[in-house]
C-alpha positions in Angstrom: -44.7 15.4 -6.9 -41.5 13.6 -5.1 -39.2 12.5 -7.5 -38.5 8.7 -7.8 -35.6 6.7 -7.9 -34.9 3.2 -9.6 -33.7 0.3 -8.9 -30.5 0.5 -11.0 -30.0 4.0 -9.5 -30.2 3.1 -6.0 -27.9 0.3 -6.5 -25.4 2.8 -8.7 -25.7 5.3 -5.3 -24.6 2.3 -3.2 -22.0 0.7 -4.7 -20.1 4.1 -5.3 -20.9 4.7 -1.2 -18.8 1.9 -0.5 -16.2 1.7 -2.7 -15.1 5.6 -1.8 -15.6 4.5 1.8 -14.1 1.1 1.6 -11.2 2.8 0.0 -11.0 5.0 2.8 -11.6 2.4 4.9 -8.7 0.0 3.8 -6.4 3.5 4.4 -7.0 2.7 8.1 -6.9 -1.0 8.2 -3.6 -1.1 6.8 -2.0 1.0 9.6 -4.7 -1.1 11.9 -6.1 1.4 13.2 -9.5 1.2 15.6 -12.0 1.2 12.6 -11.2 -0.1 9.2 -12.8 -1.1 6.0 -15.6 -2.9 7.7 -16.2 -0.5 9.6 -16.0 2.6 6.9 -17.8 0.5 4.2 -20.6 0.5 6.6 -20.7 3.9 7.5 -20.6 4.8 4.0 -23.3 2.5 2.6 -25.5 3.8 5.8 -25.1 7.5 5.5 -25.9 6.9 1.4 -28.9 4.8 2.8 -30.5 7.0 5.0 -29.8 10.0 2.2 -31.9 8.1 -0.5 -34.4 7.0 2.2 -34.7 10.7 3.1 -35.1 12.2 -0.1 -36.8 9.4 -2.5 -38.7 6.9 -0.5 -42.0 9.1 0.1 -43.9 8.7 -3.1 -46.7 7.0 -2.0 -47.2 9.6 0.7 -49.7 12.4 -0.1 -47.7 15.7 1.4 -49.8 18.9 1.2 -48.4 22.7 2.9 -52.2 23.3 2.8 -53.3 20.4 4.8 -50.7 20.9 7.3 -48.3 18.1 6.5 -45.3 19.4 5.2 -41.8 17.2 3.6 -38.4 18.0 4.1 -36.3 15.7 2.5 -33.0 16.4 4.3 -34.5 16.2 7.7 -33.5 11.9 7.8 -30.2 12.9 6.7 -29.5 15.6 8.6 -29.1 13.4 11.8 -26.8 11.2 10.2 -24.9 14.4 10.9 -25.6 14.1 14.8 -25.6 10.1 14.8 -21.8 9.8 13.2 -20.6 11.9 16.4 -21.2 9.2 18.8 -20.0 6.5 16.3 -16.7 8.3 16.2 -16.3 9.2 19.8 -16.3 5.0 20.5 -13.1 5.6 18.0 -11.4 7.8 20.0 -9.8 5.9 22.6 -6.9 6.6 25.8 -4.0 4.2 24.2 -1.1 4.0 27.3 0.0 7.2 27.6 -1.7 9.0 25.0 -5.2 9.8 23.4 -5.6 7.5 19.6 -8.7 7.2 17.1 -9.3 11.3 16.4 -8.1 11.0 13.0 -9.6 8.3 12.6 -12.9 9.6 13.9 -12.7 12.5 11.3 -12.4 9.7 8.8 -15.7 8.1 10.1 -17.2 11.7 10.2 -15.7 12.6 6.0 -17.0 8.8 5.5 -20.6 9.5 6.2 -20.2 13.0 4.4 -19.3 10.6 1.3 -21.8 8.6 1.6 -24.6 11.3 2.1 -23.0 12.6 -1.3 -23.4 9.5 -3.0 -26.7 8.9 -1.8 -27.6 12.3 -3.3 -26.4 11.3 -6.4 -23.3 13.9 -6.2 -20.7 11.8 -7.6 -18.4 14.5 -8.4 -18.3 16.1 -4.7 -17.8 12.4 -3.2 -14.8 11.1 -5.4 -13.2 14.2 -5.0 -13.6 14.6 -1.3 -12.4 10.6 -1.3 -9.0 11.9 -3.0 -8.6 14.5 -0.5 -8.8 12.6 2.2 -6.8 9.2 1.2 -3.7 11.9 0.2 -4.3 14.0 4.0 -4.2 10.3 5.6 -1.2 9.3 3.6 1.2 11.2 1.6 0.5 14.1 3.8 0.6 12.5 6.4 4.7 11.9 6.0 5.3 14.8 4.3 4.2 17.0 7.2 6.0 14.6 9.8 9.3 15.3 8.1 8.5 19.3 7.9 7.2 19.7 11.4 10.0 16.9 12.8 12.4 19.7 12.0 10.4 22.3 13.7 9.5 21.1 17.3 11.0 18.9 19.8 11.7 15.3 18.6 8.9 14.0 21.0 7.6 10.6 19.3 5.9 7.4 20.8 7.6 4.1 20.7 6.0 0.7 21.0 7.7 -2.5 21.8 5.9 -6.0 22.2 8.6 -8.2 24.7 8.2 -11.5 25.6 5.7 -12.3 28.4 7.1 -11.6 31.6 10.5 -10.0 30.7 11.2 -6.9 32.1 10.9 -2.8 30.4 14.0 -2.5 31.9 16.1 -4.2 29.0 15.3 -1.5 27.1 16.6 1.1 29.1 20.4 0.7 27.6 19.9 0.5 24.1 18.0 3.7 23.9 20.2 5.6 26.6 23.0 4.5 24.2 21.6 5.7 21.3 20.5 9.2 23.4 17.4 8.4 23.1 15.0 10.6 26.6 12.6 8.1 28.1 9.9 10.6 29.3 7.3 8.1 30.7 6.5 4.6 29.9 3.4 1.9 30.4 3.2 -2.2 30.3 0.5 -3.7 29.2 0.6 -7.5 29.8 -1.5 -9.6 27.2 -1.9 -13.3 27.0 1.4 -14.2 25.3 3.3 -11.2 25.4 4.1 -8.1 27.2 3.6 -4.6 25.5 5.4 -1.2 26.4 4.1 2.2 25.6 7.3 4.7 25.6 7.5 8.4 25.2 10.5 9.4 24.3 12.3 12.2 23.0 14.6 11.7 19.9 17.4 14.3 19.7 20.1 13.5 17.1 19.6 9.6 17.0 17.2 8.2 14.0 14.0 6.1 14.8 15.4 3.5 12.1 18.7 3.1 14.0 16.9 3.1 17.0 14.6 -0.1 16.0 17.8 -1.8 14.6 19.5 -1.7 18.2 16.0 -3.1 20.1 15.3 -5.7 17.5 18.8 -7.2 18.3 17.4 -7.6 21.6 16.0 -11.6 22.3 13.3 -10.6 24.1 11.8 -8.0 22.0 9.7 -9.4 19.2 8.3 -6.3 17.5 8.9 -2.3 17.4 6.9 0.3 16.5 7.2 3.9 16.0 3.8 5.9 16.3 4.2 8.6 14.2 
C-alpha cells in the first residue's frame, strides 16, 4: 500500500521548499549574481515537486513484484539529481577575463538538494543544510578572503563602469600611483556606458583606497571589487 499525502501536507512541503530556497536565493540576488531568488525559489519548489510526485502520487496504481511491475519511489527524483547539472552549467559563465557562476551553480545544485528534502518531508536535514549554506556564501565568504588575502598573492578583479566612449586608459594613473599591477584588462561597451574588466595585483595598497582614487575620476561612474 503507497502511503498518501494530503493536501495541507503537500502545501506544508512546498512552502518550506521555497522559503529555504528563496532565502538562498535572495543570498545571490543581493550580490546580483546570474541566478537569484527567482530563480532558486523555482528550483526549490521543483526539486520538492518532483520528490512528492515520486514518492506519493501512485496510489491509484496497482504495483505488484509478482506481476512484474515493480515501484521505486526515488527513481522521479533521482534525475532531478542529473537534470540540476545542466541548469547549473547555463550558470556558469566566461565573465571578461575570468570564469563566474560556479558558486553559484553549487547553490542551484544544494537548492534542489533542499528541496528534494522538503519534498520528503525532512525538515530538519533542509533547514539545516539552508544555514550552512547562507553562512559558506556569506560570513564565510569574508572571513576566508581576509585569511587567505594574507596567504597568496594579492591577485583580485576590479570592475569599473566609464562613461560611453571614454577611454581604459584614464585609469592607468590612479592605480600605478597607488601601486596597484594591471595584469590584463577587457572593455565591454554597452548601450550607455563602457565597462572594464581589470586584473590586477594589489601589493601594499587597499581596495578601499583604491576605489576612493577612481571614483574621483569624472568619467568613472561605478567600481567594483570582485572578491
Amino acid at each position: 500500500m503507497l502511503p498518501e499525502l494530503s493536501w495541507l501536507d503537500v502545501l506544508a512541503r512546498l512552502v518550506v521548499a521555497g522559503v529555504l530556497a528563496g532565502a538562498i536565493g535572495t543570498e545571490r540576488e543581493i550580490r546580483e549574481r546570474e541566478a537569484g531568488l527567482r530563480t532558486h525559489l523555482l528550483v526549490g519548489v521543483g526539486a520538492a515537486l518532483f520528490t512528492i510526485v515520486s514518492a506519493y502520487a501512485w496510489t491509484d496504481f496497482n504495483f505488484s513484484s509478482r506481476d512484474g511491475v515493480t515501484y521505486d519511489p526515488t527513481r522521479i527524483a533521482a534525475q532531478i539529481v542529473t537534470g540540476i547539472g545542466f541548469l547549473g552549467a547555463g550558470a556558469i559563465i566566461r565573465h571578461g577575463l575570468s570564469v563566474r557562476g560556479l558558486t553559484t551553480a553549487a547553490s542551484l545544485w544544494v537548492v534542489a538538494a533542499i528541496g528534494m528534502a522538503a519534498g520528503a518531508g525532512y525538515y530538519s536535514g533542509a533547514i539545516i543544510a539552508t544555514v550552512v549554506v547562507l553562512v559558506s556564501l556569506w560570513p564565510l565568504r569574508i572571513i576566508a578572503y581576509r585569511i587567505f588575502e594574507r596567504i597568496r598573492p594579492g591577485e583580485l578583479r576590479l570592475e569599473v563602469e566609464l562613461r560611453s566612449n571614454e577611454s581604459p586608459s584614464v585609469l592607468l594613473e590612479p592605480l600605478e600611483s597607488r601601486g596597484v599591477e594591471v595584469r590584463a584588462f577587457e572593455v565591454e561597451d554597452a548601450r550607455d556606458r563602457r565597462r572594464v574588466a581589470l586584473e590586477v595585483r594589489v601589493e601594499q595598497a587597499r581596495p578601499e583606497s583604491v576605489t576612493a582614487d577612481l571614483m574621483r575620476l569624472e568619467p568613472v561612474l561605478a567600481v567594483r571589487w570582485d572578491t
